[in-house]
N, C-alpha and C positions, 0 to 999 in steps of 0.2 A: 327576647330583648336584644341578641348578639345581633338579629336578624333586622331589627328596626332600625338599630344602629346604622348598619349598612346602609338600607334604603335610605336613612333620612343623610347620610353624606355620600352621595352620587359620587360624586368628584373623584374625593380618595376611593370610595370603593374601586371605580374604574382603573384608576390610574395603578395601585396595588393589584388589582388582581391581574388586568392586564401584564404588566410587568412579572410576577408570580406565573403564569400560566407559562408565559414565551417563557422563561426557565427553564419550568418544567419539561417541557416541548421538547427542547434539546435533550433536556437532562433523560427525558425515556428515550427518544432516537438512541444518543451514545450509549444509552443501559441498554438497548437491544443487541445494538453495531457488540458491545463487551461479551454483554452473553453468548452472542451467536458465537465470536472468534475462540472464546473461553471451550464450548462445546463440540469444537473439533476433534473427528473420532471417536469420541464417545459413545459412539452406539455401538461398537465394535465390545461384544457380550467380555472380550476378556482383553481389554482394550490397558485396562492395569499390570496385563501381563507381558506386552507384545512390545518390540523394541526391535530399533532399524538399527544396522553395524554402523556406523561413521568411519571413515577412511581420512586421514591425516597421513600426511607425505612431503617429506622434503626433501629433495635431491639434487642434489647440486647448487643446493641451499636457496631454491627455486621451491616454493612451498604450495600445495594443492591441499586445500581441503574439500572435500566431496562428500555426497550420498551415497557414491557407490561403495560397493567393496569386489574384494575377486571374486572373480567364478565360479570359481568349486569352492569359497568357504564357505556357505549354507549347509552344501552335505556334508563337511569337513566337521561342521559347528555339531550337527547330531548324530554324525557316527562316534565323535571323541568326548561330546560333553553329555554326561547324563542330566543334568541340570535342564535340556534343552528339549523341549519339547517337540517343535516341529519347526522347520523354517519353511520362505518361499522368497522366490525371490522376481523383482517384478521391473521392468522396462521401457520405454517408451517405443509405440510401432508410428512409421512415419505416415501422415494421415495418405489416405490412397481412396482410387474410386472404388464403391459399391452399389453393387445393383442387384436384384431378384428378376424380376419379368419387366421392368421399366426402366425409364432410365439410370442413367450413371449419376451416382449422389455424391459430391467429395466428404467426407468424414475424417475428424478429425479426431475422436477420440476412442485413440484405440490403445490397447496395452496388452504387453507380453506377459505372461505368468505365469507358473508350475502351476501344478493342478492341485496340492498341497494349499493353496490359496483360499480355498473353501473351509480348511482346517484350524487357519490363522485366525482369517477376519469374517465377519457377521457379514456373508453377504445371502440376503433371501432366496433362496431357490426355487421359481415356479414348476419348474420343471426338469428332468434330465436326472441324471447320477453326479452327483460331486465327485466322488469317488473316480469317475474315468470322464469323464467330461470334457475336461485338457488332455486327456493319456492317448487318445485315436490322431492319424494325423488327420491335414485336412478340417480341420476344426474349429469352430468358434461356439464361443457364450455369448450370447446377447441379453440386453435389458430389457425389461417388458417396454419402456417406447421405442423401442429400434424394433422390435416384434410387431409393435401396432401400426409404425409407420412403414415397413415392408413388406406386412401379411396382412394386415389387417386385422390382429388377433393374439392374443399371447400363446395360442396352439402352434407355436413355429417348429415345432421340436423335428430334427432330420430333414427339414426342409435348408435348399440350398442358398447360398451367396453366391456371388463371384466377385473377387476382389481385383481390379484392376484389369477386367477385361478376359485374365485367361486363366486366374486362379481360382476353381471351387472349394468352400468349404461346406460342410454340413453342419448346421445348426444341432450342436448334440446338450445344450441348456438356456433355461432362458432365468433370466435372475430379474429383482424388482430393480428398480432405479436406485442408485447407488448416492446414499444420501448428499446433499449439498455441504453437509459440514465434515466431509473428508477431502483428506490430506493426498487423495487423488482420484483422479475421473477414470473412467471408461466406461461408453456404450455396446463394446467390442474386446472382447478379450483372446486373444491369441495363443496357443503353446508358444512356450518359451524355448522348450529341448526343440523345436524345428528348427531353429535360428543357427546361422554358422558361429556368433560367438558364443552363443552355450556349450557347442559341442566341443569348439576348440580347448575349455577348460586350462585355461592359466594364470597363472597366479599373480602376474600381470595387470588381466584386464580388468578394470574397472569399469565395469558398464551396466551391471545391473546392480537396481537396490535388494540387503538384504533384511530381510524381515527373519526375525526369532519370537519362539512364544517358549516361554521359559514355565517347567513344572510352577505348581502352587507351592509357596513359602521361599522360592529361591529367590538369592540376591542379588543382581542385577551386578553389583560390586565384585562380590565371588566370583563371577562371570566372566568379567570383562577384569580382571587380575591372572586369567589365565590365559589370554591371549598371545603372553608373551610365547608360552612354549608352540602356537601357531606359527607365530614369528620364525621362529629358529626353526621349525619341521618343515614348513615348506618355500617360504620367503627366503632363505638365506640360498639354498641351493640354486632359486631362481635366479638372483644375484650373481652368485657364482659362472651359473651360464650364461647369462647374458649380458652382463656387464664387469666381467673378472675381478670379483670384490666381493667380499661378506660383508652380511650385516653388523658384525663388528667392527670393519675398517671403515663402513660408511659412516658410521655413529662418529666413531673418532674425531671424522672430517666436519661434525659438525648438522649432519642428517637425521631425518629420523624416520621411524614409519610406526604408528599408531592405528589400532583397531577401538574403537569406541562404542561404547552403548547408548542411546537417546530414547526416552519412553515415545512411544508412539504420540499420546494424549499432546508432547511436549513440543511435536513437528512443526506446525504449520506455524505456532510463534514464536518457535527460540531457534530455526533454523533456517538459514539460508546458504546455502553449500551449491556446489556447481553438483548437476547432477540432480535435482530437486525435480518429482513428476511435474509438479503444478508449479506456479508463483504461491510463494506461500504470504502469509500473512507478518506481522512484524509486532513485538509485545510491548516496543517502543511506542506505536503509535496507539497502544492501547491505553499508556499511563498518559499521553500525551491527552488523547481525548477523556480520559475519564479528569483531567487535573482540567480543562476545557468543563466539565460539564460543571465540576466542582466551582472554578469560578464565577459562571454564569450564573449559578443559582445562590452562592452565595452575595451575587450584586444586588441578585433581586430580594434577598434579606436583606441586608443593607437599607437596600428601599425602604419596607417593612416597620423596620427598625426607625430608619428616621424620618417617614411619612408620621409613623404614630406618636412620636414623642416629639415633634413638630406640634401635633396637631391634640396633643396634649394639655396646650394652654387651652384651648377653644373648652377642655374639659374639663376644667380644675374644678369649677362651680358645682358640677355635676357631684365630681368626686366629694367636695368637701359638704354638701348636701346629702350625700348617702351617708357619710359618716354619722353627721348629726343626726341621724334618725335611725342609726344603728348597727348599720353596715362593718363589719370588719373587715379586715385586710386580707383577709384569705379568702374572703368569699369575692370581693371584688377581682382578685388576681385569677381565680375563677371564670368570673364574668369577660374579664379581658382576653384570657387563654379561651375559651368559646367565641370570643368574635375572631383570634389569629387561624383557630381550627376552621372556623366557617370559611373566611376566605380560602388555606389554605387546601377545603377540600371541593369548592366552587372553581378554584384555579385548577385541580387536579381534572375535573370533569371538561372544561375547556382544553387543558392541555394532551388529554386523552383524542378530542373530537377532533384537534387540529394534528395529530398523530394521523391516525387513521385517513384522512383527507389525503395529506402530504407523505403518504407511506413511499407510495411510487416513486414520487422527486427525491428521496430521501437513499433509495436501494437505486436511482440512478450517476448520484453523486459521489455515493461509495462504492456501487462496484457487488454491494450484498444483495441475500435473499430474503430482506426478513420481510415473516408476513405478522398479518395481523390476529393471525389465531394465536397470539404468543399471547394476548393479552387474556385469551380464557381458559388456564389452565389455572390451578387453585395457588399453586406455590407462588408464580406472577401478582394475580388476585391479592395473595396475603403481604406479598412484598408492597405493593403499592397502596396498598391502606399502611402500613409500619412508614412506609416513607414520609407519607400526605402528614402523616400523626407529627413525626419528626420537625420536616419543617414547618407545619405549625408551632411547635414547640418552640423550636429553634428561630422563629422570628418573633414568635407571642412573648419571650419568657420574659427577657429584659423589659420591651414598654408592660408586663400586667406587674410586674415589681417597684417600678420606674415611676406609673400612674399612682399607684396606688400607695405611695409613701407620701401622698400628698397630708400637710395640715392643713384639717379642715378650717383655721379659723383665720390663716392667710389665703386658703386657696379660694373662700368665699369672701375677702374681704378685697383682696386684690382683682381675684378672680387670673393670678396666676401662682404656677407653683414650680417655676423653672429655676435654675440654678446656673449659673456659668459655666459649673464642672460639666452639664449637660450639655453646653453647645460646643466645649469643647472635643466631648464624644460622641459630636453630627459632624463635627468638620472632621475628628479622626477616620468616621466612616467614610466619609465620601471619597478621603486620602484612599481609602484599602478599594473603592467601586474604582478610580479611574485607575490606580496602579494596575488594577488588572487589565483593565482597558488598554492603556499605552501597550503596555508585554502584548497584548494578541494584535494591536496596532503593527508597532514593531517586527513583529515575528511575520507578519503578512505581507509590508512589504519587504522583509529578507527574503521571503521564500517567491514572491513574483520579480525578484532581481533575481534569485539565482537561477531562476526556470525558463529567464528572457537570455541571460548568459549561456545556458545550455541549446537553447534556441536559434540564436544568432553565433555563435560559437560557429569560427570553420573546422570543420570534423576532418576533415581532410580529403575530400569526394565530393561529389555533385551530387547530390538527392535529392532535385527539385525536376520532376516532368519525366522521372523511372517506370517503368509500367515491369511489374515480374508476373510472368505467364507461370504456374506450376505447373509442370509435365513431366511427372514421374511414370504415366504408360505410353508413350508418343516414343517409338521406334528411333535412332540415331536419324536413318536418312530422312522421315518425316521431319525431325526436329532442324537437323540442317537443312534442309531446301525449303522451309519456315523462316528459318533466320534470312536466307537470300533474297527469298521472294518480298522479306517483311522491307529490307535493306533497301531495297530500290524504291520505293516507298521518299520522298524527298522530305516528308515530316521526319524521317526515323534516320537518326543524324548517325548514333551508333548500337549496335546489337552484340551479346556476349552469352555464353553458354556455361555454365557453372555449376559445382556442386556448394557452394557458400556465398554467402552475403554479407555487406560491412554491414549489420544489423546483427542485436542479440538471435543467436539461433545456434543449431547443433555445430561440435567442433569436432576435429580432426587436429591431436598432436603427439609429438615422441618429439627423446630426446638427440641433439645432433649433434656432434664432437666439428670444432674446428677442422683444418688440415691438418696430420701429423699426430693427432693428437687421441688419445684413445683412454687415458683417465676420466672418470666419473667425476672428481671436480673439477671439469673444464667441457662438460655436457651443458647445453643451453636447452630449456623448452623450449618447443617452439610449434606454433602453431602451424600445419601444411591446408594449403587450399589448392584445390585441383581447377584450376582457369582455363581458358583457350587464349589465344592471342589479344584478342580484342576486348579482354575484361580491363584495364587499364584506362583506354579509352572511352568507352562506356562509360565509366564509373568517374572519369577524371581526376584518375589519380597521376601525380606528379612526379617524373622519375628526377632522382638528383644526380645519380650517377648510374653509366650502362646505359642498358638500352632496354627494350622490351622484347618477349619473345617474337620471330619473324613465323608470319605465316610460310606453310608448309615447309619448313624446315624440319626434318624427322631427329637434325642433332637436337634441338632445343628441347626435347622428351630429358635429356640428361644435365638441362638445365635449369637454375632454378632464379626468380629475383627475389632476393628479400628487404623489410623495410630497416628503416635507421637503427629500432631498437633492438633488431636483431645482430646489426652488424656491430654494433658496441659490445652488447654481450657477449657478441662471436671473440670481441678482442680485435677488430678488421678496421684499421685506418685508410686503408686500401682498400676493399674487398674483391672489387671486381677483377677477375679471374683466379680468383681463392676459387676452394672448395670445402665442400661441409660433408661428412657422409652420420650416418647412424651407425649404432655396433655391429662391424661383420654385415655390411651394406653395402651398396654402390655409392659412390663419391659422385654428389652433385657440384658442376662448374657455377659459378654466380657471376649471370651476365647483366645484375642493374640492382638497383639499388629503391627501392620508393620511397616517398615522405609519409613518415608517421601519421596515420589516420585512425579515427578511434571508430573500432569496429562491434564495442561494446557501450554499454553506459558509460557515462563521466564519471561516476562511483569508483569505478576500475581503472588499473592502469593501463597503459598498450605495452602489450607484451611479443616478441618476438612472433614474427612470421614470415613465414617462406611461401609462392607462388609457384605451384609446380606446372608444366604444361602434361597437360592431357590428351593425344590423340583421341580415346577411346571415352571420353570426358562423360556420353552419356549411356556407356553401356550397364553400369547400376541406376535401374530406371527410378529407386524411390529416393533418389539424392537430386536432380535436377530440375535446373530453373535456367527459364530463356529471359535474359535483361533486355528492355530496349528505351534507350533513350530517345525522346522524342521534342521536337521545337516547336509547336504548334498553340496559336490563339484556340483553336477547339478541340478541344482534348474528349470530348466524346463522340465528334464526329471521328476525329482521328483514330478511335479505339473501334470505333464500331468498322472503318474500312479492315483493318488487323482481322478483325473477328469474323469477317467474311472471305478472305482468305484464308485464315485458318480452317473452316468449315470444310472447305476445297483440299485443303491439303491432311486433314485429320477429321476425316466425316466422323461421327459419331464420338468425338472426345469432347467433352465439355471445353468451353475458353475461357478457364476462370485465372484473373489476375488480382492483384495487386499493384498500391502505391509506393514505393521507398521509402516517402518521405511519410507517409502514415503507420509503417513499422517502425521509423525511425523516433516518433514520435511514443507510439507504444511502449517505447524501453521507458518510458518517461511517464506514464500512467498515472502511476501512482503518486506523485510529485503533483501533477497539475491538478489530483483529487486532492491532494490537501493542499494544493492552494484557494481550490475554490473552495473546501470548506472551512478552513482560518477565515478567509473572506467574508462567507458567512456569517461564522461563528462569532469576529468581530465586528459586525457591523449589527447582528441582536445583541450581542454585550454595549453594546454602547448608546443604541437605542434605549434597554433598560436602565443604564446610570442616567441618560437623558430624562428618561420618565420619572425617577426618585430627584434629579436636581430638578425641573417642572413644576414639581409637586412641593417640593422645600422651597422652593423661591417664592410661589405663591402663596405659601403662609408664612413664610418671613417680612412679605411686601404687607399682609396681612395685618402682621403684628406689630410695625412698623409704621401703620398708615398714621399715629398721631405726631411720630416723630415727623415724617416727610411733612405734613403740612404745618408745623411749628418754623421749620426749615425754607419751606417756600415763602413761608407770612416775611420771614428773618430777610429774605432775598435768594436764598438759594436758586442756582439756575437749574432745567432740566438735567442736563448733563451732567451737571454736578451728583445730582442724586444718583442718577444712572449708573457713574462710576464708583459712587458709594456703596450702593448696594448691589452692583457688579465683581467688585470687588473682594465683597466678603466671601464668596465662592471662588474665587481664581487662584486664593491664595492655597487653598487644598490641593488645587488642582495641579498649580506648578509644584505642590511638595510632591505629589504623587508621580508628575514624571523625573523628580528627582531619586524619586524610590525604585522608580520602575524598570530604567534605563540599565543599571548595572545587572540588573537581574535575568532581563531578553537579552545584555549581549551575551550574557554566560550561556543562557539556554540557543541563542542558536548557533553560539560559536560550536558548541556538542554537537545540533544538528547537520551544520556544515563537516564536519570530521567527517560523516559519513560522503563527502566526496572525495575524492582525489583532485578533480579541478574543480575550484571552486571560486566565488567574491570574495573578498575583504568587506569585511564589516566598518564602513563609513559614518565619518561622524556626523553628516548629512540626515543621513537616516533618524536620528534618536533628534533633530532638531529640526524633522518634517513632522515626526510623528507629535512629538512635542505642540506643534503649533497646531496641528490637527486636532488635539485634544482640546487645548485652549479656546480653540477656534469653536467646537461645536460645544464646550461649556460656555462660551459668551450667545452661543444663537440662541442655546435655550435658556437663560437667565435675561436676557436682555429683553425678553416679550413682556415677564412680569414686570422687568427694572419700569420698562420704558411707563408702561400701565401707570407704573404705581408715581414714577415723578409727574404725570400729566396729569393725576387726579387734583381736581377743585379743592384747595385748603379747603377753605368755607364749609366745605361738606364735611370734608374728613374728619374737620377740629368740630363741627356740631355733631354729627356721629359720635365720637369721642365724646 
């Protein structure tokens, strides 16, 4: 019967289920995108157990939170804590060429690690000893696709690499692929004790993360409560020599330094630290979409809800027809809740097919991997019958209650059984469909203002027409007689050689005492970048005061320029011919001054930096990059004459580059995914409150049709009815962006915190969005209006 119903009301069934389905659609997308973020590390057999140090530091009241910790605390951690079962501690290696018997491949993911790593974390072993695997030099692990795609085989085991042209290693394991839902990658696993900062051990260096797996039943808390006596055992003495101060005087002053514990399972969303292997993920934007999916499905109840008790009058007869012949009210609420079920699980098998279709667009938008084998596993399976069951519920319960209190002996006499309290709870609804609406209107365009403002924003540099060649094995003189020969070139305006880039990437800092000055609080952080003369111009950056370094000047080695917000921290209303040195350092002269340029996200602030020159700039070969800026209407003819020069000057090194302004853009990723998905997401929210107002307007014109033609006979003009029953929907609608407005500026006044530079929230905005609301409630009411005032009295009133 639930089933004829449907067929014999086409209309609503469509318009319901349609609406119901896109919902849904969303609503499992985000319940994958949740699950997937949720299940990070998790496969990791003792993934409850395992915990990374966090490092908190403030000094010189200049505060660094990080992933790393020092050096030697890992073995420090289980030589002195019984509590501790194993540590490892793990790296990043900067990507470099590889090759077997073919060509050079650049590879970027690669990672340092003790060999203890097998001990921590679940990774599969096809082959090899875990046990000594990392312990021989010369050595790598690889994943069984860096096996297949080098050897042709996962049998790689003792067969060779060469990294970079001149370093062998021997393939001494080969491991499976290292799941998508951890909290770091590698194809390529390197010893860690080869590296020069392992072996240097101090207490200092923060550059590896450490990883602990703590005995069964220990407390994570008991733990990390004894760190303190860490503190004092080796931290204080380090203090004491290299900066003449205990951990006591430093505290005093206001400092601190914190050793912390974070569960593994807890990384990828509640951490973002400097230091971090991967971009992790954010738990903000996980309530943000899951409160996203909540609304959208709750629109399409909504709908539901006021499609059926709309369309309730058409059924009154019915109702009060069953009664008389014996029907009770339980068994009817029944009948009703078996037609919300039926749609509800007709929507669910649509929303399913348009899943699967749209999976790909869907993992390109966010950036994830989810597939579609998530849906045949039994736990998914049982989840999504408990749901389908839910929202039936949850849209059937009200109209089978609603219906079904009808009296049979008005609902057959009238042939209605509607009450006023009831329409004042279809205009309450509509109020709660567009309130949501406005908020994701809203929020949509705040977040494409503030992404046009990062966009057009001067950063402080030229990033438009940058080509960055990397060439970490290209020999010094290859690399400079590249640059000259690229130079003369009349496209390629200017050329720079460097180990950093104004783009997020790996840093280089310590701290630098003014002139005279040798106290800890009058130490500034500060950032050092190793340049050659010509990165300035290049890069177009602006001196305010000073000059830039001179070519071939060997004094300029002991000179340095730094930008504005170093020179205020320094204390320098003058700066230039001050000097800055580090503790028990050489004193660097400061011959210029640059203008502030943001060489990170606009999340951050600009924080202190100094330009060293470097004669010897490319003799660490896995830090450089050749910049060239170029003026040219064909930029890939232009790139390709480069490329053919290069070949001449570095036969057999690949010529792989890079845009600026598409690193630039990169720091910003994640921003312009969820602009386009708000985009989305608002524009199917408002489709579905379009398709529930659609559907109410058509049976309110319906219901209405012997008033409009009593009203035409009267004299009424078209217009007049059209604003009439135009009307009775706008007035929800304006109460809703009355509801709405205060509520999106709160949420995205929060979401803007997270910049540093950021818009102001204009009152423009909540009176576009506004009229945008209004505007597509009159498109889609005014098809019915228009209908329903041009219909023929004559008819209408003999119909009647």
């Amino acid at each position: 019967m639930a089933l004829r119903s449907l067929i014999q009301n086409k209309w609503y069934s469509a318009i319901t289920v349609t609406g119901l389905a896109t919902a849904l659609t969303i609503t499992l997308f985000i319940g994958l995108y949740i699950k997937n973020e949720l299940n990070f590390d998790r496969y990791n057999e003792n993934s409850e157990r395992i915990y990374r140090v966090n490092s908190d530091i403030s000094f010189s009241l200049q505060g660094l939170q990080t992933a790393a910790a020092p050096t030697p605390l890992g073995a420090t951690l289980k030589t002195e804590f019984p509590e501790v079962e194993e540590t490892v501690r793990l790296g990043k290696y900067q990507n470099c060429l590889v090759k077997s018997t073919r060509d050079n491949v650049r590879e970027q993911a690669i990672l340092l690690a003790d060999s203890t790593i097998f001990r921590v974390f679940t990774l599969k072993m096809l082959s090899g000893n875990p046990a000594t695997a990392l312990a021989k030099p010369n050595s790598v692990v690889i994943t069984e696709r860096m096996a297949r795609k080098y050897f042709g085989t996962t049998h790689a085991l003792n067969k060779v690499l060469t990294f970079n042209n001149n370093e062998s290693r021997q393939v001494t394991a080969v491991i499976g692929d290292i799941p998508a839902e951890s909290h770091f990658q590698a194809d390529f696993i390197l010893p860690l004790w080869e590296t020069r900062d392992a072996k240097a051990d101090k207490w200092g260096n923060h550059i590896f993360n450490t990883y602990i797996l703590l005995k069964p039943g220990t407390s994570p808390k008991a733990v990390q409560a004894k760190f303190e006596k860490i503190l004092q055992t080796y931290l204080d003495p380090a203090l004491r020599r290299f900066f003449n101060t205990t951990l006591a005087e430093a505290r005093k002053q206001g400092n601190y330094f914190r050793y912390s514990l974070i569960p593994l399972t807890d990384i990828h969303l509640h951490s973002n630290r400097a230091g971090e292997l991967t971009p992790n993920g954010s738990m903000e934007y996980v309530y943000i979409f899951a409160g996203i999916a909540l609304f959208i499905l709750m629109i399409a109840v909504v709908n539901f809800i006021n499609l059926t008790t709309a369309r309730s009058v058409k059924r009154a007869r019915e109702i009060g027809v069953r009664k008389v012949l014996g029907s009770n009210r339980i068994g009817l609420i029944y009948q009703f809740l078996s037609e919300s079920m039926l749609i509800a699980f007709i929507s669910m098998l649509v929303a399913i097919g348009i899943l699967v279709s749209m999976l790909p667009v869907f993992n390109s938008l966010t950036g994830e991997s989810l597939l579609v084998s998530e849906f045949t596993t039994l736990p998914v399976t049982f989840f999504l019958f408990l749901g389908t069951v839910a929202v039936g519920l949850l849209a059937g319960i009200y109209p089978a209650f609603y219906i079904s209190s009808f009296q049979p002996a008005t609902a057959i006499k009238n042939g209605s059984g509607s009450h006023p309290k009831r329409q004042s709870l279809r205009s309450s609804l509509v109020v709660f469909q567009f309130s949501m609406s406005v908020i994701l209107i809203i929020a949509t365009l705040l977040i494409n203002q503030q992404l046009q403002f990062i966009q057009s924003k001067n950063v402080g540099y030229g990033k438009e027409q940058v080509i960055i060649l990397n060439t970490p094995e290209v020999p010094e003189k290859q690399l400079r007689t590249f640059k000259e020969i690229a130079l003369q070139d009349e496209q390629v305006k200017a050329a720079s050689i460097s180990s950093f880039l104004p783009v997020t990437s790996k840093r280089n800092g310590d701290y630098w005492y003014p002139e005279g000055q040798t106290d800890q609080k009058y130490s500034v952080p500060m950032q050092e970048w190793e340049v050659d003369e010509d990165y300035l111009a290049t890069y177009k950056m602006v001196l305010v005061q000073g000059r830039n370094f001179l070519k071939g000047q060997a004094a300029d080695s002991n000179r340095v320029v730094i930008n504005e917000t170093a020179a205020k921290q320094l204390g320098y209303k003058e700066p230039i011919g001050k000097s800055i040195h580090k503790q028990g350092g050489d004193r660097l002269t400061i011959v210029g001054v640059v203008k502030d340029f943001h060489y990170e996200s606009l999340r951050t602030r600009i924080e202190p930096l100094c330009f060293m020159l470097d004669a010897d700039i490319v003799s660490d070969k896995s830090n450089d990059a050749l910049s060239l800026r170029l003026e040219t209407s064909d930029m890939a003819a232009s790139i390709s004459v480069l490329e053919n020069k290069w070949k001449k000057i570095a036969p057999g090194q690949p010529f792989e580059y890079s845009f600026l302004n598409e690193s630039f853009d990169a720091m910003y990723r994640a921003e312009e995914r969820t602009q386009v998905l708000f985009t989305t997401f608002t524009t199917i929210a408002i489709f579905i409150s379009c398709l529930g107002l659609f559907g109410l307007a058509t049976f309110m014109a319906e219901q209405r049709t012997k008033e409009i033609g009593v009203r035409k006979v009267l004299g009424a003009s078209v217009k007049s009815i059209v604003t009439l029953l135009s009307g009775d929907f706008l007035k929800p609608v304006l109460f809703a962006i009355l509801i709405a407005s205060p509520i999106a500026w709160y949420m995205m006044s929060r979401w803007l915190q997270g910049f540093n530079y950021r818009i102001e929230i204009e009152w423009w905005v909540f009176v576009l969005a506004g009229t945008l609301a209004v505007s597509i409630a009159l498109i889609t009411v005014s098809f019915q209006s228009v209908r329903a005032a041009l219909m023929n009295p004559v008819k209408s009133l003999k119909n009647e």
